[in-house]
Wavefront OBJ file of the C-alpha trace (Angstrom):
o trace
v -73.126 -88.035 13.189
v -69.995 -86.945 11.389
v -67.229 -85.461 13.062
v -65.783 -82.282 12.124
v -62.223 -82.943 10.920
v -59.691 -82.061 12.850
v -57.646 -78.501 11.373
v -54.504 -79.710 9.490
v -51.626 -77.944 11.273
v -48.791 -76.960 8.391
v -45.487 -76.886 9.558
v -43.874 -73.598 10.053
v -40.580 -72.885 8.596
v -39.078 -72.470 11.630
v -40.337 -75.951 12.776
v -39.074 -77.513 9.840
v -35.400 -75.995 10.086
v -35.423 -77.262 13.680
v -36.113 -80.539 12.462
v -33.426 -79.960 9.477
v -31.281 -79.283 12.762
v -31.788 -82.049 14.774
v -31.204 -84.325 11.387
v -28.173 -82.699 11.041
v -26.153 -82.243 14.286
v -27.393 -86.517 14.823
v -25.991 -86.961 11.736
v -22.692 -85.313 13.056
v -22.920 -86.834 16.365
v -22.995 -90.343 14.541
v -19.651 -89.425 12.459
v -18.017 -88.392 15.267
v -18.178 -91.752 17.011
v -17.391 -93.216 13.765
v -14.108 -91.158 14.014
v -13.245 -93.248 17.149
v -13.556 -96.506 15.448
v -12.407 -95.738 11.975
v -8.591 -96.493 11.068
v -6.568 -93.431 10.517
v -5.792 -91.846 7.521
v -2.200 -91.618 6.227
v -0.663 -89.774 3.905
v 3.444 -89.671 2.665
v 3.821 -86.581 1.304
v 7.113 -86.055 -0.886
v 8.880 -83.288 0.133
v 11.867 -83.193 -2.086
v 14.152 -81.915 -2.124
v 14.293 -81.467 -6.240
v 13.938 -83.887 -8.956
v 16.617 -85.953 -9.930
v 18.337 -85.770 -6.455
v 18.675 -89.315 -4.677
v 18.610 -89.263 -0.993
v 20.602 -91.364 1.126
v 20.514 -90.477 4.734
v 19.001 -87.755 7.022
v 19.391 -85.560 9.776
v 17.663 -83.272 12.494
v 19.426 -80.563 14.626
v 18.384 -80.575 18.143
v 15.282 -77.588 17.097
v 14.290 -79.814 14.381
v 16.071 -78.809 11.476
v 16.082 -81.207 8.841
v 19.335 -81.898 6.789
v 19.525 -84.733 3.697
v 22.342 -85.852 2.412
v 22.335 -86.751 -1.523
v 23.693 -89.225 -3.561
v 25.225 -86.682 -5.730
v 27.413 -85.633 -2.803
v 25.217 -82.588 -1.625
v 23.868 -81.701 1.493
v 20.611 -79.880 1.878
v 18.371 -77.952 4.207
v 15.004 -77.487 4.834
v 14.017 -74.135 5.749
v 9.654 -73.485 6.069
v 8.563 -75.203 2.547
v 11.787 -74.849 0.636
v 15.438 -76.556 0.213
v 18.479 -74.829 0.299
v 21.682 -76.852 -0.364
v 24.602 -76.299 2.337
v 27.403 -74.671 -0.094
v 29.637 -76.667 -1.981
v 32.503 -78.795 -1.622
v 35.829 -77.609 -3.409
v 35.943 -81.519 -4.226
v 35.036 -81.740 -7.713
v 34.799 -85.919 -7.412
v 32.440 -85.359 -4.316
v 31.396 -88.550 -3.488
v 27.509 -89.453 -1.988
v 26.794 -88.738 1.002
v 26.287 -92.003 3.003
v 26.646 -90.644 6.600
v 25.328 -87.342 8.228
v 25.136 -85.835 11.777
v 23.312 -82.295 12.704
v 24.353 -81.451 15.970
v 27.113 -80.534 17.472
v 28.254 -79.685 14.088
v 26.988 -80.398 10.906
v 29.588 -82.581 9.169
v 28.917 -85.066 5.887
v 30.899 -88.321 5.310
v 31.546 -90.317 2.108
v 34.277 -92.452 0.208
v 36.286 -89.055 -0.141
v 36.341 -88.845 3.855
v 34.302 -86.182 6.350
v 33.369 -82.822 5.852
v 32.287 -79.957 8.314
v 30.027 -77.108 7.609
v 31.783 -73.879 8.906
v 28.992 -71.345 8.735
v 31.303 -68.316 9.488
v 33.273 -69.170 6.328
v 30.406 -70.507 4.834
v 32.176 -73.276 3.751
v 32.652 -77.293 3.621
v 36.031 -77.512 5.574
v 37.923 -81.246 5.372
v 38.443 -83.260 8.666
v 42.120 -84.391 8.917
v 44.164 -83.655 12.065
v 44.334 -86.724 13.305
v 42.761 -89.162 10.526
v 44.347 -91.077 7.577
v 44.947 -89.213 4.854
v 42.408 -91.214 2.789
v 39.332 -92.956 4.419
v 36.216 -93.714 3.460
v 33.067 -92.989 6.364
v 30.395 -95.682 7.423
v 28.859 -93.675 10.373
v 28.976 -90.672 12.743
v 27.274 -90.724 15.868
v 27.736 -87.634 18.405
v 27.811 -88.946 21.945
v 26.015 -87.617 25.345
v 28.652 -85.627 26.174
v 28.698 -83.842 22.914
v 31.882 -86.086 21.582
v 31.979 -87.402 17.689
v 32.902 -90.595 17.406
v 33.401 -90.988 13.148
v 33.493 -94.743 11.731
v 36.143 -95.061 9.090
v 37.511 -97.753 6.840
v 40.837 -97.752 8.486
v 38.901 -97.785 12.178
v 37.128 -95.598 14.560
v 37.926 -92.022 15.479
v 37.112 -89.815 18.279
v 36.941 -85.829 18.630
v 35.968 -83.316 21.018
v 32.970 -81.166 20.006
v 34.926 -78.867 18.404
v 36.206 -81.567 16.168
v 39.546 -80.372 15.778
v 42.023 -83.033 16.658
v 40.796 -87.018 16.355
v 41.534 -89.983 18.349
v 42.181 -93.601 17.125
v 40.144 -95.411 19.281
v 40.578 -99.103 20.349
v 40.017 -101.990 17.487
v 40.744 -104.899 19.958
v 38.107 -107.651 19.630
v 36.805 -106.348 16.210
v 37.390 -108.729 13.529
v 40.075 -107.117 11.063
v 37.445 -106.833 8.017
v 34.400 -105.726 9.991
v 32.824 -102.610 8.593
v 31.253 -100.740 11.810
v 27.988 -99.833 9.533
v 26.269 -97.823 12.389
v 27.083 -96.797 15.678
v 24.728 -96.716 18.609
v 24.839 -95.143 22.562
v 22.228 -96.716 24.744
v 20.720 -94.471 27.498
v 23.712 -96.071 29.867
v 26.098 -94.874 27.628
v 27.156 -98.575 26.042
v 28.166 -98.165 22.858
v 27.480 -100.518 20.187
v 28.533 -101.151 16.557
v 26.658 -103.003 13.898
v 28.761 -104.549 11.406
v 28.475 -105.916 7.843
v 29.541 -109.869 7.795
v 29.920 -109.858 12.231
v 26.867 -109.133 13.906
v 26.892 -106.349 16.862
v 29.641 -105.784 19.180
v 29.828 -103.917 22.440
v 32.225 -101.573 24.121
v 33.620 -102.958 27.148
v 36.465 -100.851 28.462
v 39.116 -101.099 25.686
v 37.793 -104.021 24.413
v 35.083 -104.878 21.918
v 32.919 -108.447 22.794
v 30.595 -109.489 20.735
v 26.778 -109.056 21.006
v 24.758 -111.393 18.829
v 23.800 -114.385 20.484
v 20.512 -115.478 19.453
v 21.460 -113.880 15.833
v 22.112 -115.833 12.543
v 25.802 -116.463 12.709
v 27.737 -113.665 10.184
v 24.543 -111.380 10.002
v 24.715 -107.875 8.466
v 23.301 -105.473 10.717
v 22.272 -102.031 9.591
v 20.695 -99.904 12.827
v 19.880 -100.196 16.390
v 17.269 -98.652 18.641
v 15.937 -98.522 22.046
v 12.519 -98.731 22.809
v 10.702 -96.825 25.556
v 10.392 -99.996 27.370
v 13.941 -100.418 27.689
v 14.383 -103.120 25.098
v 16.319 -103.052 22.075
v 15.889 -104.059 18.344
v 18.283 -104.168 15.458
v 17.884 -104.176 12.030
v 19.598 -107.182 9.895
v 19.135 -108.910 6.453
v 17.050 -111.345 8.322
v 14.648 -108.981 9.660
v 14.255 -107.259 12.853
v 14.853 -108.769 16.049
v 14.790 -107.457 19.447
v 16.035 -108.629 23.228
v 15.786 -107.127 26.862
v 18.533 -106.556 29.012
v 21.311 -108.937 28.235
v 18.920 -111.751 27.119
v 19.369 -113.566 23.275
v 17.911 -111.647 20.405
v 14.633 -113.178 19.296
v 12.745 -112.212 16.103
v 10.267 -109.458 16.251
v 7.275 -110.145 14.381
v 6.512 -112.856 11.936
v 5.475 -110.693 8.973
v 8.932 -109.559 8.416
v 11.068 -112.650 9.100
v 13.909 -112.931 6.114
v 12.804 -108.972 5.106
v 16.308 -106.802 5.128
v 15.529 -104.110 7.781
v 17.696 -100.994 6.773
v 16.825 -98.639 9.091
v 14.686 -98.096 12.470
v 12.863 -94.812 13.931
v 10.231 -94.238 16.512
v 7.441 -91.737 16.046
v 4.376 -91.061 18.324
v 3.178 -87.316 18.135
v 0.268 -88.156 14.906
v -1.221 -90.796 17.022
v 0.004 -94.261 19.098
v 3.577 -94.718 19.844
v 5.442 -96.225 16.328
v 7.861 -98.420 15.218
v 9.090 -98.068 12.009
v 11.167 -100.216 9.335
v 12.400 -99.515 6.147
v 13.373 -102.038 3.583
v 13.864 -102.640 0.561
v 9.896 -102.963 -0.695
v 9.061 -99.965 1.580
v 8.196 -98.599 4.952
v 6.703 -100.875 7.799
v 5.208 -100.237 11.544
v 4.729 -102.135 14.266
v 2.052 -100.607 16.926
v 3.505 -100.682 20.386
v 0.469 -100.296 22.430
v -0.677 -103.752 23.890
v 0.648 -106.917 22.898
v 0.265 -109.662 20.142
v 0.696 -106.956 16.971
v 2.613 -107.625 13.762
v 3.948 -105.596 11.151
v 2.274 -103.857 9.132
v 3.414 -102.973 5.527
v 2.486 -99.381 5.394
v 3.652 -97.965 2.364
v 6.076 -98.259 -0.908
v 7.692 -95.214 -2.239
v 9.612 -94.430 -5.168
v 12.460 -96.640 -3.862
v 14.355 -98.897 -1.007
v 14.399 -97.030 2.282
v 17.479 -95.922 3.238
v 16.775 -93.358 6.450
v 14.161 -92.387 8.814
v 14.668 -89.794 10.811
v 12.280 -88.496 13.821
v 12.437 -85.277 15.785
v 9.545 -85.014 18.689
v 7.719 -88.311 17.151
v 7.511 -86.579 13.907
v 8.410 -89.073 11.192
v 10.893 -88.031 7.891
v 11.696 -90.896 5.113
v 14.316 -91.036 2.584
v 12.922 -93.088 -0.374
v 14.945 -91.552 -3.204
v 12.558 -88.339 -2.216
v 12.456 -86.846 1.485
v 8.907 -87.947 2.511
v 6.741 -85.777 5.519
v 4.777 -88.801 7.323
v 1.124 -87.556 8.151
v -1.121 -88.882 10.302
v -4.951 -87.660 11.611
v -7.862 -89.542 12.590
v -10.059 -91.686 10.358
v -12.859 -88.861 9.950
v -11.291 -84.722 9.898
v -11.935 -82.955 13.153
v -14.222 -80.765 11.157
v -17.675 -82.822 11.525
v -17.148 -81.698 15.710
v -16.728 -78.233 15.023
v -20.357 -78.344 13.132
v -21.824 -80.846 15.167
v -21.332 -77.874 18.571
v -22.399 -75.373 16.201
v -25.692 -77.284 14.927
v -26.355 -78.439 18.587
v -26.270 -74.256 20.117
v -28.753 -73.491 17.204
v -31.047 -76.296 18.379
v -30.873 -75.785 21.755
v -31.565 -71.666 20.843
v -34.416 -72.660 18.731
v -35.854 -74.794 21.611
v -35.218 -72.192 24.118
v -37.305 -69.156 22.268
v -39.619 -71.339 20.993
v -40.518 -74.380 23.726
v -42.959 -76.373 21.451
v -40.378 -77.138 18.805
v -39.228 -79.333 21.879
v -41.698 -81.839 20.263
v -39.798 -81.852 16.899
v -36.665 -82.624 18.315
l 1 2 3 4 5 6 7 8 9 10 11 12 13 14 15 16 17 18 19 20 21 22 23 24 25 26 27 28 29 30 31 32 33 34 35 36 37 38 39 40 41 42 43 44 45 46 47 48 49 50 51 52 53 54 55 56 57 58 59 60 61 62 63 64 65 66 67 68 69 70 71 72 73 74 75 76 77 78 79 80 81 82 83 84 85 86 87 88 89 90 91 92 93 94 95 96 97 98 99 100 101 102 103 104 105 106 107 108 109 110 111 112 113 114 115 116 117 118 119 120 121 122 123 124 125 126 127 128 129 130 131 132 133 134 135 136 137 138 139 140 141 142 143 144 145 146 147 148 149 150 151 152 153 154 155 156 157 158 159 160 161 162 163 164 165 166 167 168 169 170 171 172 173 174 175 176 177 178 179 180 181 182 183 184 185 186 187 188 189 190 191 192 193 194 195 196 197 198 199 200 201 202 203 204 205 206 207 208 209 210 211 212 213 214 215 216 217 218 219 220 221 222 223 224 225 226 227 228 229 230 231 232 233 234 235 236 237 238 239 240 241 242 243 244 245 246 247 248 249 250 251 252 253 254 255 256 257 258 259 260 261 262 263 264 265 266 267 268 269 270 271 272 273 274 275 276 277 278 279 280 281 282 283 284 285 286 287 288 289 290 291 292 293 294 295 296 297 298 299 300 301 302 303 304 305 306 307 308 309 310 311 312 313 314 315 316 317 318 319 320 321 322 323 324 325 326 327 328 329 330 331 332 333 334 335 336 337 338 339 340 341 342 343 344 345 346 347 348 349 350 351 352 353 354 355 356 357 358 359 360
């Protein structure tokens, strides 16, 4: 006896864009876990500030202002998307700008000395009362208590704030040809200099005492930085190497042993807390979360890295261009936007209509 067959029941269309749903907002769900596991994506954006214009160092006022100093002896600003250069020097030879400092003033420093920005007069005003008639700057560094200490040729100067009368400071313990390349004030208010040909001295008193043990004799060191663990890395032509307390220096990493380090930042508001190296074949980072992590080459730009410069964790290289670092995770946040909006129409769906349960 032959069974009636049982009625075929077509799916509705609401059934099927239920189904379409549920495909859908899964489908989201799984690329939002991928987004935990994925690397992140990167990008170095050039910024500027115009063609043809070489930067050389960088600068951020304490509200995040971002100043770049130019080979071609010109200082600019960024203001929003756009550069503005800072006036002009009456110096027709103007010389590149190899040293630059934001706050308390903004002042630029070259082979043809140091200059400050007066913004009532809107113009470049020469720093002299006080200093050699000709010197050539290596570094400015503005101190806790809002002094500017200036690093010249012909030694190392010293001015209130207001920057109007300079100080010869101490040279005793230097070696008579050191170059002070960059100066550094740790959170205890040591200051360090990092010299071409000498290695890194300390300020002890009046005196200056070397620093390098544990560093290839005669090194040329080029920055210095304290990390939020309280230890301390410096930048040579042998790489970067880093100590705690008043222990030896000891390399940091393996991946960048013999590299010349140029320049150090930290950044940390795109994503883990950063280290970051520039060199001559590009930009590097070492992740500082957990322990037994290298360096990482993480980009080459259009040339050696000369700056970095970060404001709140936010990351700004001079390459020859100003580049914005950019940082967001490996899949865009928008896949969890639709994924909530997909799941509220399924869950709607199920609500007015409880048998679609079964589809889901």
């Amino acid at each position: 006896m032959n069974r009636p067959a049982a009625p075929r029941i077509r799916p509705t269309g609401l059934s099927f864009a239920a189904g379409m749903i549920v495909m859908i907002a899964f489908f989201l769900l799984t690329l939002s876990l991928l987004s935990t596991i994925l690397p992140r994506n990167e990008l170095f954006e050039a910024i500027g500030p115009q063609p043809g214009e070489h930067v050389l160092t960088l600068a951020q006022s304490a509200t995040g202002g971002l100043f770049a100093g130019s080979g071609q002896g010109r200082v600019w600003e960024r203001r929003g998307a756009a550069w503005e250069t800072v006036g002009e020097r009456d110096d027709e030879a103007a010389t590149g700008i190899t040293a630059l400092l934001a706050e308390p003033q903004l002042v630029a420093g070259g082979a043809d000395g140091a200059w400050r920005w007066n913004a009532a007069a809107a113009q470049w005003q020469r720093l002299e009362d006080g200093l050699p008639e000709m010197y050539r700057v290596s570094a400015l560094l503005a101190e806790a208590d809002g002094a500017v200490l200036l690093a010249t040729d012909q030694g190392l100067y010293r001015s209130e704030a207001e920057l109007t009368q300079w100080q010869r400071l101490p040279d005793e313990g230097l070696p008579e040809s050191a170059t002070l390349y960059r100066l550094y004030q740790d959170g205890d208010g040591r200051l360090y200099a990092a010299t071409i040909g000498h290695g890194l001295y300390r300020l002890q008193g009046a005196h200056w005492q070397s620093d390098s043990d544990g560093l290839p004799p005669a090194s040329n060191l080029f920055d210095l930085i304290e990390l939020p663990d309280g230890r301390q890395v410096v930048a040579t032509e042998h790489g970067p190497f880093q100590r705690s307390g008043d222990a030896s220096w000891q390399p940091l990493g393996e991946a960048m042993a013999g590299k010349r380090v140029l320049t150090l930042a930290l950044s940390s508001d795109q994503g883990p807390p950063l280290l970051w190296a520039g060199s001559d074949d590009g930009l590097h980072r070492l992740l500082l979360e957990g322990d037994g992590h290298d360096w990482q080459h993480a980009a080459r730009l259009a040339a050696q890295v000369s700056a970095l410069s970060s404001h709140e964790g936010r990351l700004f290289v001079a390459a020859g261009h100003v580049y914005d670092y950019q940082s967001w995770p490996g899949l865009s946040g928008w896949h969890f936007f639709l994924t909530l909006i997909f799941s509220g129409l399924l869950f709607y769906a199920i609500s007015r209509h409880p048998r679609l349960a079964r589809v889901a």
